[in-house]
C-alpha positions in Angstrom: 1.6 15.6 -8.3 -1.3 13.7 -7.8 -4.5 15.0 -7.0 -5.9 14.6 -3.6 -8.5 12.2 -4.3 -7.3 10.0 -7.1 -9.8 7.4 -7.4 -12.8 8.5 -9.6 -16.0 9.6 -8.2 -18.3 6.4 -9.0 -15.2 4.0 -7.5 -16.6 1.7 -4.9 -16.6 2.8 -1.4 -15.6 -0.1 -0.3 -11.7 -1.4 -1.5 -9.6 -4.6 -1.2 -6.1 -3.6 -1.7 -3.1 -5.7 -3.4 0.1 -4.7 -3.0 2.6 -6.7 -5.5 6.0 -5.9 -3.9 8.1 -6.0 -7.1 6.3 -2.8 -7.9 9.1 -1.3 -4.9 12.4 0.0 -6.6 15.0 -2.7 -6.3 17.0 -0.9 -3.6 14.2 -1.1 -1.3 13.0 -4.9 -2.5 15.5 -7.0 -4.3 13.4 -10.2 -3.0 10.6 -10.9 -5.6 10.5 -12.3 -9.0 10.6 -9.7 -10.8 12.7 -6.5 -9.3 12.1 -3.2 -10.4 15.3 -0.8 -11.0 13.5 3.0 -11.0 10.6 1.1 -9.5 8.5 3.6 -6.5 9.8 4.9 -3.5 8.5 4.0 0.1 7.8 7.4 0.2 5.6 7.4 -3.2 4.0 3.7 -1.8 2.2 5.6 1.5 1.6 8.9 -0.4 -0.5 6.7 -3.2 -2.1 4.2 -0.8 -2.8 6.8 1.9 -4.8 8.9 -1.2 -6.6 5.7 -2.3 -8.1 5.4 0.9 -9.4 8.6 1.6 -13.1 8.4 1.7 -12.9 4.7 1.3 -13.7 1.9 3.5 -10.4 -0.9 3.2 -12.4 -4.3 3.6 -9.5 -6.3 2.7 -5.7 -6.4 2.0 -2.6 -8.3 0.9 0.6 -7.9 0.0 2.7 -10.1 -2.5 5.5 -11.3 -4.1 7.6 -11.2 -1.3 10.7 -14.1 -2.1 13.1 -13.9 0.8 16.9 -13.9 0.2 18.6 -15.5 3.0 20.7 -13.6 4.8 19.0 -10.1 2.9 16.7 -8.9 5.9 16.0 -5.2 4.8 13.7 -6.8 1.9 11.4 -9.0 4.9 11.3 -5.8 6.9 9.8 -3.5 4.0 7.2 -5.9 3.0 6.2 -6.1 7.3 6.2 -2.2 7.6 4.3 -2.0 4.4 1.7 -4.5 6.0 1.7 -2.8 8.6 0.8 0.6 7.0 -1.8 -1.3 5.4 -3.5 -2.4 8.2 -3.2 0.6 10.0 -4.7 2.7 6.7 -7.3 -0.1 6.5 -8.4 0.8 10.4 -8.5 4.2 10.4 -10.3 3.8 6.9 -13.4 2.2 9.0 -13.5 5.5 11.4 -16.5 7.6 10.6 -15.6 10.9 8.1 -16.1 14.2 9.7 -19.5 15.2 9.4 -20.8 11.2 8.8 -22.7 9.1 10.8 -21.3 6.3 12.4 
């Protein structure tokens, strides 16, 4: 598994955080240039972006890639619920740590 804090040490404190879609296994987003049979699972998405925020502060955040297929809504709703899990990670990432000053 991966360890509980998997950024290094001397990483900046401060992140901005990218999210290319077409890393997502195809079955959860065919809609993006470049799908990704055996690609991550939502579940594997939030358990690495959850760990890269811990004692981080997210200043900034996108996600990408996203190329709609009409009629194909599943892929539009994975790329909002991922945003929002960003944006939610990215607020409670400017909360104080226990024992640090605000």
């Amino acid at each position: 598994g991966l360890p509980e804090q998997p950024l290094p040490d001397d990483f900046p404190r401060r992140v901005y955080i990218s999210f290319d879609v077409d890393g997502l296994d195809s079955s959860l987003m065919p809609a993006t240039g470049t799908p990704s049979p055996g690609g991550i699972s939502w579940r594997e998405a939030q358990f690495i972006l959850e760990r890269c925020v811990q004692g981080r502060e997210v200043v900034g955040l996108d996600v990408v890639e996203l190329a709609p297929i009409p009629g194909l809504h599943h892929a539009d709703f994975t790329a909002a619920k991922l945003t929002h899990l960003l944006m939610a990670l990215a607020l409670q990432s400017r909360r104080p740590l226990q024992g640090e000053q605000a």
